[in-house]
Backbone atoms as SQL, in Angstrom:
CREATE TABLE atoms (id INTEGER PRIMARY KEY, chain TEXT, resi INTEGER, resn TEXT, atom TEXT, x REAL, y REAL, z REAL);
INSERT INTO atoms VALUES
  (1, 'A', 1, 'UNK', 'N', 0.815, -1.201, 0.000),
  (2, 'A', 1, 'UNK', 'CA', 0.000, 0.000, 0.000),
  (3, 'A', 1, 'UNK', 'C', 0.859, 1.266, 0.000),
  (4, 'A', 2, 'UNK', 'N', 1.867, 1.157, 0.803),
  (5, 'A', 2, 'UNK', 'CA', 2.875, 2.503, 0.785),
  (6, 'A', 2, 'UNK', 'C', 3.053, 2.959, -0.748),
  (7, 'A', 3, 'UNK', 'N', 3.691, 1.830, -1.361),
  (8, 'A', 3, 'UNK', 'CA', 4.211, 2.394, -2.979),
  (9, 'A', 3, 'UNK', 'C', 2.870, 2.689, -3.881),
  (10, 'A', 4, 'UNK', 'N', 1.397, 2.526, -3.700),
  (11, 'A', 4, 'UNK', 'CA', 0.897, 2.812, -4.429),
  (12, 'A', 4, 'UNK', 'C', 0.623, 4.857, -4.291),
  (13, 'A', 5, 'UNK', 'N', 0.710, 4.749, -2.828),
  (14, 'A', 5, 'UNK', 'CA', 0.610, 6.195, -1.992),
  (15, 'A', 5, 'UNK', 'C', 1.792, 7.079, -2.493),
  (16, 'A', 6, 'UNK', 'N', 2.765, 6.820, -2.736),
  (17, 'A', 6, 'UNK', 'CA', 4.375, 7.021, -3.375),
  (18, 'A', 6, 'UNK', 'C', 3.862, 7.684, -4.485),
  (19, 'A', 7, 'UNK', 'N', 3.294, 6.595, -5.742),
  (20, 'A', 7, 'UNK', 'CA', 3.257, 6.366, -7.124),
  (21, 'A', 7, 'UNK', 'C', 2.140, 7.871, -7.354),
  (22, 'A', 8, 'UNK', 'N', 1.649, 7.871, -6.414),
  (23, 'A', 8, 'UNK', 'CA', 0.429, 8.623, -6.815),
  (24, 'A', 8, 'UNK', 'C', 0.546, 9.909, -6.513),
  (25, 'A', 9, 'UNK', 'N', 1.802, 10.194, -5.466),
  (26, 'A', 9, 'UNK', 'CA', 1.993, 12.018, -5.224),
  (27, 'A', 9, 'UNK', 'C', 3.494, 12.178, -5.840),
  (28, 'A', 10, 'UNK', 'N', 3.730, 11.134, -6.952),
  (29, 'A', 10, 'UNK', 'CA', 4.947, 11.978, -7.694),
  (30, 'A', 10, 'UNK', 'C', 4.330, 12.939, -8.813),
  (31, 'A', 11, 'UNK', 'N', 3.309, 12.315, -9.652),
  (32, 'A', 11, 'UNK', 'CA', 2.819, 13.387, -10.930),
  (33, 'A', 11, 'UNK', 'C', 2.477, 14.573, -10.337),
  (34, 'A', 12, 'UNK', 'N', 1.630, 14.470, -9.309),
  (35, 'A', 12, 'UNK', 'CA', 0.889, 15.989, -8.506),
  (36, 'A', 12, 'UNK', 'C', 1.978, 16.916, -8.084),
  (37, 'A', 13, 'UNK', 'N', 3.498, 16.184, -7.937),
  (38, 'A', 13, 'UNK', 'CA', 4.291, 17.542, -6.926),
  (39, 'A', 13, 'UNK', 'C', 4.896, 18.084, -8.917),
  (40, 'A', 14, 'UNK', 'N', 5.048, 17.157, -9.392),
  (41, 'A', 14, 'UNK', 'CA', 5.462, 17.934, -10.428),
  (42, 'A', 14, 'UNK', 'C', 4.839, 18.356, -11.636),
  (43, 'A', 15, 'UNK', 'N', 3.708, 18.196, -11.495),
  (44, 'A', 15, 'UNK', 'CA', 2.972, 18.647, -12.882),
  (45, 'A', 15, 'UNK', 'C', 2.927, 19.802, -13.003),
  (46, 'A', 16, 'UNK', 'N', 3.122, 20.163, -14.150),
  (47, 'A', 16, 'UNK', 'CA', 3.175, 22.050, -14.435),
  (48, 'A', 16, 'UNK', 'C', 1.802, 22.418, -14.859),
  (49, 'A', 17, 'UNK', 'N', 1.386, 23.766, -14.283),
  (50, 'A', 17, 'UNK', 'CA', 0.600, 24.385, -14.894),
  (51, 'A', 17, 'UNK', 'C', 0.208, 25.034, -16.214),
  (52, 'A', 18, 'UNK', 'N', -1.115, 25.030, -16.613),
  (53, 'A', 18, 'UNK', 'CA', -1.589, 25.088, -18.303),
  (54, 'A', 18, 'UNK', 'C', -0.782, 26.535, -18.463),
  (55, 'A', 19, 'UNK', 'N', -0.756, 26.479, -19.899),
  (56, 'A', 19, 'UNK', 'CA', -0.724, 27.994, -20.803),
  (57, 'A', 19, 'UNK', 'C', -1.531, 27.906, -21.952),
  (58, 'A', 20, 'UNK', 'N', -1.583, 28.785, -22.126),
  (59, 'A', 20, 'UNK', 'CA', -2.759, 29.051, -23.706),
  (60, 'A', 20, 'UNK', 'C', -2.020, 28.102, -24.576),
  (61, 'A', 21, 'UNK', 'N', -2.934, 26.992, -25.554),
  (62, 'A', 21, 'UNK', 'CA', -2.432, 26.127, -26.569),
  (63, 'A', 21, 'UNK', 'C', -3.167, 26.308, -27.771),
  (64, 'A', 22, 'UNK', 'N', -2.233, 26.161, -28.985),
  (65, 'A', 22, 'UNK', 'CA', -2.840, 26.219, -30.415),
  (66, 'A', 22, 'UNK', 'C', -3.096, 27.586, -30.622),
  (67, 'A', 23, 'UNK', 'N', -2.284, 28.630, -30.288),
  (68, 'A', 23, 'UNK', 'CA', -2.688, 30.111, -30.893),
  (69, 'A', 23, 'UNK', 'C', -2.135, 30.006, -31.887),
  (70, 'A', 24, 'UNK', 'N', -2.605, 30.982, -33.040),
  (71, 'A', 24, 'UNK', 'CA', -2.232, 30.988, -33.938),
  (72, 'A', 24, 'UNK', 'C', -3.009, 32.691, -34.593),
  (73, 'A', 25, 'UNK', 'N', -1.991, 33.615, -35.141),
  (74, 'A', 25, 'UNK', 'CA', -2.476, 34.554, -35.690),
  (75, 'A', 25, 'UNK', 'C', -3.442, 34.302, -36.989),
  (76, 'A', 26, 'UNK', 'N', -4.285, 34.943, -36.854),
  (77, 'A', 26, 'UNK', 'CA', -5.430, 34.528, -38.289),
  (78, 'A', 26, 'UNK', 'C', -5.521, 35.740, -39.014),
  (79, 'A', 27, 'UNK', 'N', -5.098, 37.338, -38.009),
  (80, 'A', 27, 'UNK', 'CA', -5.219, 38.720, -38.857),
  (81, 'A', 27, 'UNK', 'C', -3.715, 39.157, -37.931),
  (82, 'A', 28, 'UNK', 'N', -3.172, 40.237, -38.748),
  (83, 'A', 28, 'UNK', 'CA', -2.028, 40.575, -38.028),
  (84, 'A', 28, 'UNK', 'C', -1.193, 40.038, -38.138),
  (85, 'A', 29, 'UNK', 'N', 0.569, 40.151, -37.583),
  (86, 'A', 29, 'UNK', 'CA', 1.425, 39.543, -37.727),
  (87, 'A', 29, 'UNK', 'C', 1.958, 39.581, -36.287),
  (88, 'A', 30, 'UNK', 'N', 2.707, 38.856, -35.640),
  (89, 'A', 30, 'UNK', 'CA', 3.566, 38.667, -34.542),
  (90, 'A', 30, 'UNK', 'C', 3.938, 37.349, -34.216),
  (91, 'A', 31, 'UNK', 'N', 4.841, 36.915, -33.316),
  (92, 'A', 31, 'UNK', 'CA', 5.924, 35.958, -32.851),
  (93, 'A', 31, 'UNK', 'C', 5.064, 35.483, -31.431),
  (94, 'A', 32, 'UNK', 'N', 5.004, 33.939, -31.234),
  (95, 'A', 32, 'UNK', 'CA', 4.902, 33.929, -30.313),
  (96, 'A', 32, 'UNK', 'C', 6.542, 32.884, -29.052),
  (97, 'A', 33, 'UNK', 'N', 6.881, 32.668, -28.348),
  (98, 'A', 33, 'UNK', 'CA', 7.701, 32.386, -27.595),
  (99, 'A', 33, 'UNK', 'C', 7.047, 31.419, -25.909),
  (100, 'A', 34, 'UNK', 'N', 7.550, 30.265, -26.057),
  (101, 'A', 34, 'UNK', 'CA', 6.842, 29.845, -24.968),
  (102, 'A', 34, 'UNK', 'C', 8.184, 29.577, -24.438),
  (103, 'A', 35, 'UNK', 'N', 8.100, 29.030, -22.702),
  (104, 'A', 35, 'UNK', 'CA', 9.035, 28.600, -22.062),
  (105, 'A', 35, 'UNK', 'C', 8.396, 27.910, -21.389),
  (106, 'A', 36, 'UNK', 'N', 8.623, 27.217, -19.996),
  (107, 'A', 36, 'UNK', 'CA', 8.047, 26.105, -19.021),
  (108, 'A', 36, 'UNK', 'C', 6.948, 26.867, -18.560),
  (109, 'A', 37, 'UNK', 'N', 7.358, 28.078, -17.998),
  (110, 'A', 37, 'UNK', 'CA', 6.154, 28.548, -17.279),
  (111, 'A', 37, 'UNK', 'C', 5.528, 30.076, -17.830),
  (112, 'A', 38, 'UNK', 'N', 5.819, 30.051, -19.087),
  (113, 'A', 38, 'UNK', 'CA', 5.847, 30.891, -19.830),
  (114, 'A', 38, 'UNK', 'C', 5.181, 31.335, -21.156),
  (115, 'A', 39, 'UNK', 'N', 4.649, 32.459, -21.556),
  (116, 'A', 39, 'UNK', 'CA', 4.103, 32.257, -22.813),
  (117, 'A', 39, 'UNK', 'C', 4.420, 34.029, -23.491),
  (118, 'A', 40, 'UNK', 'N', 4.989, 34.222, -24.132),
  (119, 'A', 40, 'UNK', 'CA', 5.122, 35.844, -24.885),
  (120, 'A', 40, 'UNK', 'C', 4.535, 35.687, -26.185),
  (121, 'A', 41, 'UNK', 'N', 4.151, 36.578, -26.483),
  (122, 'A', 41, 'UNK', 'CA', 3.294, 37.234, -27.667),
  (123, 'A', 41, 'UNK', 'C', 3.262, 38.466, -28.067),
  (124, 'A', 42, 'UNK', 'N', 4.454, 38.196, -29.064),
  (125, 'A', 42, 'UNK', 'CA', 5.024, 39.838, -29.927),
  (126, 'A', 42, 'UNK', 'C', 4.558, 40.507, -30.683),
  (127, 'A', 43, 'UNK', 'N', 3.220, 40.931, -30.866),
  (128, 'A', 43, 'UNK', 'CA', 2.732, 41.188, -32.078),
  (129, 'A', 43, 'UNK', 'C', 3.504, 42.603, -32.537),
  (130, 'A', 44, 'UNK', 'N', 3.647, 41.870, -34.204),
  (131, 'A', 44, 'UNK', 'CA', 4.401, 43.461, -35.259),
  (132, 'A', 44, 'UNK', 'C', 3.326, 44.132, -36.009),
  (133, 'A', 45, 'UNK', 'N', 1.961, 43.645, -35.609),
  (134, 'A', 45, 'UNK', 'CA', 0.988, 44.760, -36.544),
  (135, 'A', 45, 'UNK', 'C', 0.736, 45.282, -35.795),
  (136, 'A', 46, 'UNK', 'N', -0.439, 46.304, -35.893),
  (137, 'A', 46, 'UNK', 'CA', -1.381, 47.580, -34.694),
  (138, 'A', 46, 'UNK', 'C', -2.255, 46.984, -34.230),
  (139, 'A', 47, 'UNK', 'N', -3.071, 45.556, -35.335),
  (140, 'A', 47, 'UNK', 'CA', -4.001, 45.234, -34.663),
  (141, 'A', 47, 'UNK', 'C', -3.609, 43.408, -34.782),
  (142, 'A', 48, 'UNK', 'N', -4.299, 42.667, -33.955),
  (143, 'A', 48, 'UNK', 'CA', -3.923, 41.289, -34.802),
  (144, 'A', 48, 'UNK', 'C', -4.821, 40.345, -34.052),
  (145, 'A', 49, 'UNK', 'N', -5.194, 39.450, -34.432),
  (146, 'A', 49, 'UNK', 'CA', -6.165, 38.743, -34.055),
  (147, 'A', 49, 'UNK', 'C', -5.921, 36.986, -33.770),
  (148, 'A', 50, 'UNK', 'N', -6.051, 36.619, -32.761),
  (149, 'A', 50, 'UNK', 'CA', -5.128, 35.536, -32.416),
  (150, 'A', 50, 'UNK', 'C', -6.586, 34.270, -32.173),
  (151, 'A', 51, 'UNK', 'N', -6.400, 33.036, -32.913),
  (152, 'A', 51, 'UNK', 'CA', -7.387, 32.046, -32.487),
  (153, 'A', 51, 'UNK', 'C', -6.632, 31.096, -31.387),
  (154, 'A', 52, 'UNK', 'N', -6.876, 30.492, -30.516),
  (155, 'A', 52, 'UNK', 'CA', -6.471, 29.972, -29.336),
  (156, 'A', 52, 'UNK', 'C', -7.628, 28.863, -29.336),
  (157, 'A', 53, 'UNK', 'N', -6.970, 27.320, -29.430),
  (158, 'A', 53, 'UNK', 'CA', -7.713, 25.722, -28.602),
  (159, 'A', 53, 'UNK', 'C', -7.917, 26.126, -27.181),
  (160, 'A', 54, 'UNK', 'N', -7.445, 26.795, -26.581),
  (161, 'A', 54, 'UNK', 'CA', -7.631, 26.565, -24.963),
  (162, 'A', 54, 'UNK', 'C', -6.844, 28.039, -24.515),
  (163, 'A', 55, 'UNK', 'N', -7.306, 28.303, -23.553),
  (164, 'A', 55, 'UNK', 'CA', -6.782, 29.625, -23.390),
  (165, 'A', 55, 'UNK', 'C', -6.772, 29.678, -21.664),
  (166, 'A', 56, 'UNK', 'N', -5.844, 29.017, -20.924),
  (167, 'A', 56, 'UNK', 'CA', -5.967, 28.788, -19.010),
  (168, 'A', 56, 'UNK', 'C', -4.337, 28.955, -19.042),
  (169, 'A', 57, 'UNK', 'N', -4.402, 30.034, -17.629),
  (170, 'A', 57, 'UNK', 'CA', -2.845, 29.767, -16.948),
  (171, 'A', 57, 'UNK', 'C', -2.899, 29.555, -15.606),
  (172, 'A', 58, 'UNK', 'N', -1.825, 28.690, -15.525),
  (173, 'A', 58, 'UNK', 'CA', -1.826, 27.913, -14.232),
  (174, 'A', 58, 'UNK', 'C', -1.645, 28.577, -13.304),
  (175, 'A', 59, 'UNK', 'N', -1.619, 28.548, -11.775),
  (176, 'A', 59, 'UNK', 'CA', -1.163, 28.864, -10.527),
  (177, 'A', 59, 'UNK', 'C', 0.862, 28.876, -11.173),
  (178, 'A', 60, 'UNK', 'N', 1.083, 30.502, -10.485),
  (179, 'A', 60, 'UNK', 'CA', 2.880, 30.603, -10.601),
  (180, 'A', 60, 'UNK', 'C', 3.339, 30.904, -12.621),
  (181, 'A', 61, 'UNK', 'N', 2.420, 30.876, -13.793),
  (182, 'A', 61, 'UNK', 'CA', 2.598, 30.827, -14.834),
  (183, 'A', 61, 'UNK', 'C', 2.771, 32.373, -15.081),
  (184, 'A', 62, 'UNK', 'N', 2.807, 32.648, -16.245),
  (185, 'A', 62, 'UNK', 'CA', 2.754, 34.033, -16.798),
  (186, 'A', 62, 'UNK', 'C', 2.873, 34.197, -18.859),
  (187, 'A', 63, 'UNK', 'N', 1.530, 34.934, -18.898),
  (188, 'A', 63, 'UNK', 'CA', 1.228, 34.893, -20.341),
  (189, 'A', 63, 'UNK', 'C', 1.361, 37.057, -20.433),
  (190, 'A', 64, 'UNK', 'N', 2.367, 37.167, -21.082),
  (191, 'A', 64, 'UNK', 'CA', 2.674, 38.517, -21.612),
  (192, 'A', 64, 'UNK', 'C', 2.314, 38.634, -23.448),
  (193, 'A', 65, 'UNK', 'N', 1.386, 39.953, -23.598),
  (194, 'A', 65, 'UNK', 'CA', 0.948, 40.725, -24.957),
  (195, 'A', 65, 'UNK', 'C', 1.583, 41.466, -25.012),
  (196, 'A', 66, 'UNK', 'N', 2.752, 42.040, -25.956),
  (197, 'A', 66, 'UNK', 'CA', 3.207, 42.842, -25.990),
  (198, 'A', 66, 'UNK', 'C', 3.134, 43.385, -27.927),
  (199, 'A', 67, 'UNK', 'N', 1.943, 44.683, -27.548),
  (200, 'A', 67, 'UNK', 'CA', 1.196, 45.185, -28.498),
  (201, 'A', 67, 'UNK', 'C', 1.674, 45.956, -28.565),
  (202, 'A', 68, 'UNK', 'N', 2.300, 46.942, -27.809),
  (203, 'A', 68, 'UNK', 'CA', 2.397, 48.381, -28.122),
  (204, 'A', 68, 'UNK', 'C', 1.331, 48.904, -27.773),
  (205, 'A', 69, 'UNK', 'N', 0.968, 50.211, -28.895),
  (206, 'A', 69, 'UNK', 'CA', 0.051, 50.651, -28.952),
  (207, 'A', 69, 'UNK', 'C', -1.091, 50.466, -29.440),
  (208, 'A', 70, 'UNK', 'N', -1.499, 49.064, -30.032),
  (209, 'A', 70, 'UNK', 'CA', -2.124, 48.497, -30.973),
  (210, 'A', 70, 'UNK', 'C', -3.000, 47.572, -30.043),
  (211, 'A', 71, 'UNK', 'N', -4.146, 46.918, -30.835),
  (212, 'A', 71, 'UNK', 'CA', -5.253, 45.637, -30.148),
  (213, 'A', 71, 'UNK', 'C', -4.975, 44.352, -30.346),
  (214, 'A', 72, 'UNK', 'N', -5.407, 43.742, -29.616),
  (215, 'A', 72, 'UNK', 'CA', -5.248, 42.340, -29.877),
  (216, 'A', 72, 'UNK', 'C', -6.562, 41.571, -29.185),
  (217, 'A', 73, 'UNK', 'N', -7.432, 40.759, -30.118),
  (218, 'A', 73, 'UNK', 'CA', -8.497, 39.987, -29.760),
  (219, 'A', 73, 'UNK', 'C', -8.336, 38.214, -30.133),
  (220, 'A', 74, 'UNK', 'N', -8.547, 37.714, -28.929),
  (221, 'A', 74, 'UNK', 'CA', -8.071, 36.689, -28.470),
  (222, 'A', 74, 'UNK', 'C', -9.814, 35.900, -28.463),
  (223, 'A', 75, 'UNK', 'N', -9.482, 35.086, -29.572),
  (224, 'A', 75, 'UNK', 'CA', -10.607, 34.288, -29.409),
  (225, 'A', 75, 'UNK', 'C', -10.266, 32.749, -28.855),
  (226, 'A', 76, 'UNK', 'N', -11.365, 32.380, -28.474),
  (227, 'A', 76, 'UNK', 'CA', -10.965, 30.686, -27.803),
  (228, 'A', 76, 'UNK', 'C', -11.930, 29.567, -28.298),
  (229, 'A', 77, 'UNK', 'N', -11.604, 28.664, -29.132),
  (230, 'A', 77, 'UNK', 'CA', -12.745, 27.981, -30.289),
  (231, 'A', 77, 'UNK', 'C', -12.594, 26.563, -29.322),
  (232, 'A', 78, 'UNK', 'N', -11.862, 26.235, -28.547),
  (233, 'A', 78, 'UNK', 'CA', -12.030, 24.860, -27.675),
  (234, 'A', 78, 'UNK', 'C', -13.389, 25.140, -27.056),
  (235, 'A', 79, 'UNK', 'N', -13.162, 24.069, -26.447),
  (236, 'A', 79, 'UNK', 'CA', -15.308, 23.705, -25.442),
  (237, 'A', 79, 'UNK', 'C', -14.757, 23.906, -24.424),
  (238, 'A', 80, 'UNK', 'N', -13.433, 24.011, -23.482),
  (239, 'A', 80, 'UNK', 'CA', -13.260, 23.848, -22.367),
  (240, 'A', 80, 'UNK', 'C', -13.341, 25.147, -21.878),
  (241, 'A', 81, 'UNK', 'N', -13.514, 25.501, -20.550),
  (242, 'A', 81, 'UNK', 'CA', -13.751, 26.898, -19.991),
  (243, 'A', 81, 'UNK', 'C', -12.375, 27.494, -19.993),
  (244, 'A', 82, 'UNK', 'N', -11.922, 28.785, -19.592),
  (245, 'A', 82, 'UNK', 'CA', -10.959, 29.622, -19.706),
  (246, 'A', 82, 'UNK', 'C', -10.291, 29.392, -17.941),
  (247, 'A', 83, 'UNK', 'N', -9.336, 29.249, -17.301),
  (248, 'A', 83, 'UNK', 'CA', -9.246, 29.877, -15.878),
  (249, 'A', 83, 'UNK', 'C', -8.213, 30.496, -15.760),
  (250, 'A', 84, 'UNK', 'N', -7.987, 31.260, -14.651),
  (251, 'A', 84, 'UNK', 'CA', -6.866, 32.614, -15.211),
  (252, 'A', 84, 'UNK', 'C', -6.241, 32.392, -13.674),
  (253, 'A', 85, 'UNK', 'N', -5.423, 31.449, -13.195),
  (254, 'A', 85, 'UNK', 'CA', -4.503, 31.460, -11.902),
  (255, 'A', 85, 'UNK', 'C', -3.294, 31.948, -11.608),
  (256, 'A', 86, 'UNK', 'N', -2.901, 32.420, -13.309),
  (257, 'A', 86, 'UNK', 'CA', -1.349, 33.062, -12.981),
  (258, 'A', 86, 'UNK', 'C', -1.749, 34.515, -13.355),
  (259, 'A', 87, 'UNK', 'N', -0.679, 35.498, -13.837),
  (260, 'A', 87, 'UNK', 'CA', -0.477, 35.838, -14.103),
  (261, 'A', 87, 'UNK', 'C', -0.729, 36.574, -15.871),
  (262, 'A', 88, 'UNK', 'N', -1.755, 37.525, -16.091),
  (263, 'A', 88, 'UNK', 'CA', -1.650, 38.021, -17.509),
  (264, 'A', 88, 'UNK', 'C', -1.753, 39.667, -17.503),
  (265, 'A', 89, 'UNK', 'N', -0.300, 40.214, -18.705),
  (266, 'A', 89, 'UNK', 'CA', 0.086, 41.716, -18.725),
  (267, 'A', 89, 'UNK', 'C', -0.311, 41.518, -20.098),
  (268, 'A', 90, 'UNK', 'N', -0.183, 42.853, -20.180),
  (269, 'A', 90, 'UNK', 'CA', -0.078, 43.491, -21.971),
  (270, 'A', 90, 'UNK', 'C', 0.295, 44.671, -21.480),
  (271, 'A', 91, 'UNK', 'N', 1.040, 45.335, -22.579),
  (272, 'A', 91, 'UNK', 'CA', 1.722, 46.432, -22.750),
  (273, 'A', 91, 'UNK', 'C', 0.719, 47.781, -22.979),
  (274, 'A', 92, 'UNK', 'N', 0.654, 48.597, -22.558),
  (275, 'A', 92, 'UNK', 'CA', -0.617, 49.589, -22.861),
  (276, 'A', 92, 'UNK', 'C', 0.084, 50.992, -22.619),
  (277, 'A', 93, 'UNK', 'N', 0.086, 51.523, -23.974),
  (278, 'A', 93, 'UNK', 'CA', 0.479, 52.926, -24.339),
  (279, 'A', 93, 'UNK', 'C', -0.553, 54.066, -23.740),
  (280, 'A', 94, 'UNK', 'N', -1.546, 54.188, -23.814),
  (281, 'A', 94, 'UNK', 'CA', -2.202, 55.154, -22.849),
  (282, 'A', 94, 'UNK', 'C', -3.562, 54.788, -21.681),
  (283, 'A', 95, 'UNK', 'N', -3.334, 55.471, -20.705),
  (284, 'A', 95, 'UNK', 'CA', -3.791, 55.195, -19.811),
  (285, 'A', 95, 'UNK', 'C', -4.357, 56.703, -19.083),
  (286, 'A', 96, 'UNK', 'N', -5.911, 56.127, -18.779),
  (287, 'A', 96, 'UNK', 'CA', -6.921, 57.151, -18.402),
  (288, 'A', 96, 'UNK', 'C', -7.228, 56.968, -16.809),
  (289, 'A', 97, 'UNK', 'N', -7.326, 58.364, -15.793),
  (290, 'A', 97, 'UNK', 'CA', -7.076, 58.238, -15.045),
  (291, 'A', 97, 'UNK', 'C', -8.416, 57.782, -14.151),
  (292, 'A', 98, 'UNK', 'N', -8.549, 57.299, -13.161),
  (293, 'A', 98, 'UNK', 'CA', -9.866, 56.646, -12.575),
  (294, 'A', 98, 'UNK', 'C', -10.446, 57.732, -11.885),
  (295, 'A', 99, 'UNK', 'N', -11.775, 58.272, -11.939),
  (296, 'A', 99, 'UNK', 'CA', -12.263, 59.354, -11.008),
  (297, 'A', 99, 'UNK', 'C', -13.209, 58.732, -9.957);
């Protein structure tokens, strides 16, 4: 019984958390860059339009847009729901102040 108890909390201490999978620009142009816990997205147009299978970041992850001054709409065509546990920036050229 011990080794089945063993067998069963090795995947859980190391399994990594999701990042967005299957993006792919459909309007626009830009680079994307993944790492372990990581996901960048360079876009070189103003505007660009990204289709995404699954779109979740894990607990400790981090998904960066770096647009500039430009939009970016992020659609998600998988069935599975979205969950957002890490970390998500984008770059934003102007900013209005809160009253």
């Amino acid at each position: 019984m011990p080794l089945a108890l063993a067998a069963w909390r090795v995947p859980m201490a190391h399994a990594a958390g999701p990042l967005p999978q299957g993006g792919a620009f459909v309007r626009g142009q830009g680079a994307m860059t993944s790492g372990t816990t990581s996901l960048t997205i360079d876009q070189s147009s103003s505007r660009g339009v990204i289709d995404w299978h699954s779109f979740s970041i894990g607990n400790g992850n981090t998904v960066a847009f770096n647009n500039g001054s430009g939009a970016t709409l992020n659609r998600v065509t998988g069935g599975d729901p979205s969950s957002i546990l890490g970390k998500l920036t984008a770059t934003a050229a102007h900013s209005q102040p809160c009253e």
